[in-house]
C-alpha positions, 0 to 999 in steps of 0.5 A: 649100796649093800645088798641085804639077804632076809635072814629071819623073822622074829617076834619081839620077846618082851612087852618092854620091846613092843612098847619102845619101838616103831615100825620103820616101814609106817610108824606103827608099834613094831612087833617083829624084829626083822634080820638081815645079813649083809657082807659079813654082817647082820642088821636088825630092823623093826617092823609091825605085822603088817609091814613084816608079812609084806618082806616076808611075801617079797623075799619069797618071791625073789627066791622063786625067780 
């Protein structure tokens, strides 16, 4: 399995975006668009808020450790 090192996150940049995409965490209408690079190469996921805070609290904590 490749390991995925969170990148950024970003808002959606149109209202087009918003309203096409779900979160791929709950279902919910994705507001981010989470980056990850991974081995040369970057995937983009989409998440709402809630679920976008959450791997971004996270990823916090594993650079802490």
């Amino acid at each position: 399995m490749l390991e995925k090192t969170l990148k950024s996150i970003e808002p959606f940049t149109s209202n087009v975006e918003k309203n096409s995409r779900f979160c791929i965490g709950c279902g919910e209408p994705a507001t981010k668009l989470v980056k990850y690079s991974t081995e040369g190469a970057i995937i983009i996921e989409k998440y709402c808020e809630k679920c976008a805070n959450a791997i971004e609290a996270s990823s916090s904590l594993k650079d802490r450790s």
